[in-house]
N, C-alpha and C positions, 0 to 999 in steps of 0.2 A: 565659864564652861563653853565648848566648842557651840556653834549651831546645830550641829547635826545629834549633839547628846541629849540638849535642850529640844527639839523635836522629836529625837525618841521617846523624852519621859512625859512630855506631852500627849503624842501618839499611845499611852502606857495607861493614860490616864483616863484617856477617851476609852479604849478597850475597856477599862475595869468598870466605869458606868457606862458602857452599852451591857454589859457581862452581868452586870448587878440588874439593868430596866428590865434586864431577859428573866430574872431570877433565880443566878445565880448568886451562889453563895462563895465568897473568894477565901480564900484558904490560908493561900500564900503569897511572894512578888517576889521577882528577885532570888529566886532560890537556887544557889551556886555549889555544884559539887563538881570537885575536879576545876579542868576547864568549860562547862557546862553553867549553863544559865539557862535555868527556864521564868519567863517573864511572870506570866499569870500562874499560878494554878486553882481551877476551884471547882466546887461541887453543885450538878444539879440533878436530885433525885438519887439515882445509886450508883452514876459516874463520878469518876473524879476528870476533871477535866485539863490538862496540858495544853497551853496559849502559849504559840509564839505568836509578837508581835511586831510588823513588819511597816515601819513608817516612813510616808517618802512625801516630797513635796511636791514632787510631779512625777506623772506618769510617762515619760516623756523617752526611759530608759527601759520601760516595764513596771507592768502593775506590783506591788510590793513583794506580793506572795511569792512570784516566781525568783525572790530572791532568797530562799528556805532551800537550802543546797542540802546534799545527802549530806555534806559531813554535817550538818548541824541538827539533820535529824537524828546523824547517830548519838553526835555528844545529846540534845534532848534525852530519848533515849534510854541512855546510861544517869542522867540526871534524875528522870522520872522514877527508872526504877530504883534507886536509893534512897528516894521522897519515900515511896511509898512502903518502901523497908522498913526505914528510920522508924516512918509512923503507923508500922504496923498497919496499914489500909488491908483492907479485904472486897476491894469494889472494881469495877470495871475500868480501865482506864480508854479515855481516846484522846487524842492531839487534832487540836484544831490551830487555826491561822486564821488570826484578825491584819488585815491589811484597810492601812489608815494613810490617805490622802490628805494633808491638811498643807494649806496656803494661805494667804491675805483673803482668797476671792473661794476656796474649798473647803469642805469641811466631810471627808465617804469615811463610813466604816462597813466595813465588809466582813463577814464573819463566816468564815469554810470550817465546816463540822467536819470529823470524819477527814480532814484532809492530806492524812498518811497513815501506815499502817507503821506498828513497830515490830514486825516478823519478815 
């Protein structure tokens, strides 16, 4: 596996126990409609919550986050809402962005609630 696939699911992995320390409850991973991937999905209290995850080895280019381009909030999106079709949800959705630094010598999780709208 490339390096950069193996630091994504690294990066994927750290999100879901920060996501879980927080008390969240994970849902989903990985969930693919269309061309669409959304990383995390999971619930805390009456949200459902939409996690992209955005992993980089240095910030050296830009901090992770600012790599979440419109077209990937739109495919998100269009993912989210078919999650939540599929499974019948009736709860509030919002999209957040975990951006994870991780190196020999780093190890940041950052976690942006709220960090797009989908309207």
């Amino acid at each position: 596996m490339a390096y950069h696939n193996e630091l994504g699911k690294i990066g994927e992995q750290l999100a879901v126990d920060y996501l879980c320390g927080k008390g969240y409850e994970i849902l989903d991973r990985n969930f693919v409609f269309n061309k669409a991937e959304i990383d995390i999905i999971a619930q805390k209290g009456d949200q459902i919550v939409i996690v992209e995850v955005k992993t980089r080895n240095s910030a050296y280019f830009g901090d992770p986050q600012d790599f979440v381009t419109k077209g990937k909030i739109k495919l998100l999106v269009k993912a989210a809402n078919e999650y939540i079709i599929e499974n019948n949800i009736d709860l509030e959705v919002r999209f957040d962005i975990i951006s994870v630094l991780k190196n020999k010598t780093i190890e940041k999780v950052e976690h942006f609630e709220n960090a797009f709208y989908h309207f």
